[in-house]
C-alpha positions, 0 to 999 in steps of 0.5 A, spaced: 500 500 500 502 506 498 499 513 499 499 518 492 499 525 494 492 529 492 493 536 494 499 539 493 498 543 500 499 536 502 493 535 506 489 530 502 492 523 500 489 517 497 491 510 499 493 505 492 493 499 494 498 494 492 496 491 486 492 496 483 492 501 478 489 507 481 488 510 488 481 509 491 480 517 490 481 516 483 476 510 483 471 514 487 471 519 481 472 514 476 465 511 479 461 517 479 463 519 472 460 512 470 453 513 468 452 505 467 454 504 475 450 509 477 443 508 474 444 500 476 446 503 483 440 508 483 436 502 481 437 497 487 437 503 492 431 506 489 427 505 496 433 509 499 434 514 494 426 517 495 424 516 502 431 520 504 432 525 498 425 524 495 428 523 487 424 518 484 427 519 478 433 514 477 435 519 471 435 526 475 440 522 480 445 521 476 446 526 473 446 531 479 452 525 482 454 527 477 454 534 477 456 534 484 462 530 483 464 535 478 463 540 483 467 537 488 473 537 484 473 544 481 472 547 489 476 544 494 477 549 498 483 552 495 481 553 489 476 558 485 472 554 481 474 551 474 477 556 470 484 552 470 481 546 470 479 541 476 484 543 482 485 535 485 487 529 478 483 525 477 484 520 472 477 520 469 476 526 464 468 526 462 462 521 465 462 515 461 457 513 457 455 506 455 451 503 449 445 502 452 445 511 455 439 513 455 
């Protein structure tokens, strides 16, 4: 296991576990850029998703995920937005849309 630096401030870091191409930090973003893992998770959880968040539609929440995902990497507290491109790197660049999207 390793540690790979995310903040050049050194104030966050994600673990790499040995065996592994990417750190758990890029995995989160990975997943939360993939419609098709979102829409099956949104889908299994659905009961969840309307009784705490009162969204109905599986469509909206991925969509607001992703758009919350790219919030958090364009405003960590150290940087003012996106003008520059995502202040922490993540090895996903855009959601990943699969053969059957809607």
């Amino acid at each position: 296991m390793t540690f790979d630096k995310i903040l050049d401030d050194k104030r966050l870091w994600a673990v790499k576990y040995d065996g592994e191409k990417a750190n758990c930090f890029d995995q989160l973003f990975s997943t939360w850029y993939d419609m098709n893992w979102l829409r099956s998770f949104f889908q299994e959880n659905l009961a969840d998703l309307s009784s705490y968040f009162h969204i109905t539609d599986v469509y909206e929440a991925v969509m607001e995920t992703i758009d919350e995902a790219k919030r958090l990497e364009c405003d960590d507290g150290y940087n003012s937005g996106c003008e520059s491109g995502p202040s922490v790197q993540t090895s996903r660049k855009q959601p990943i849309l699969g053969d059957d999207a809607w």
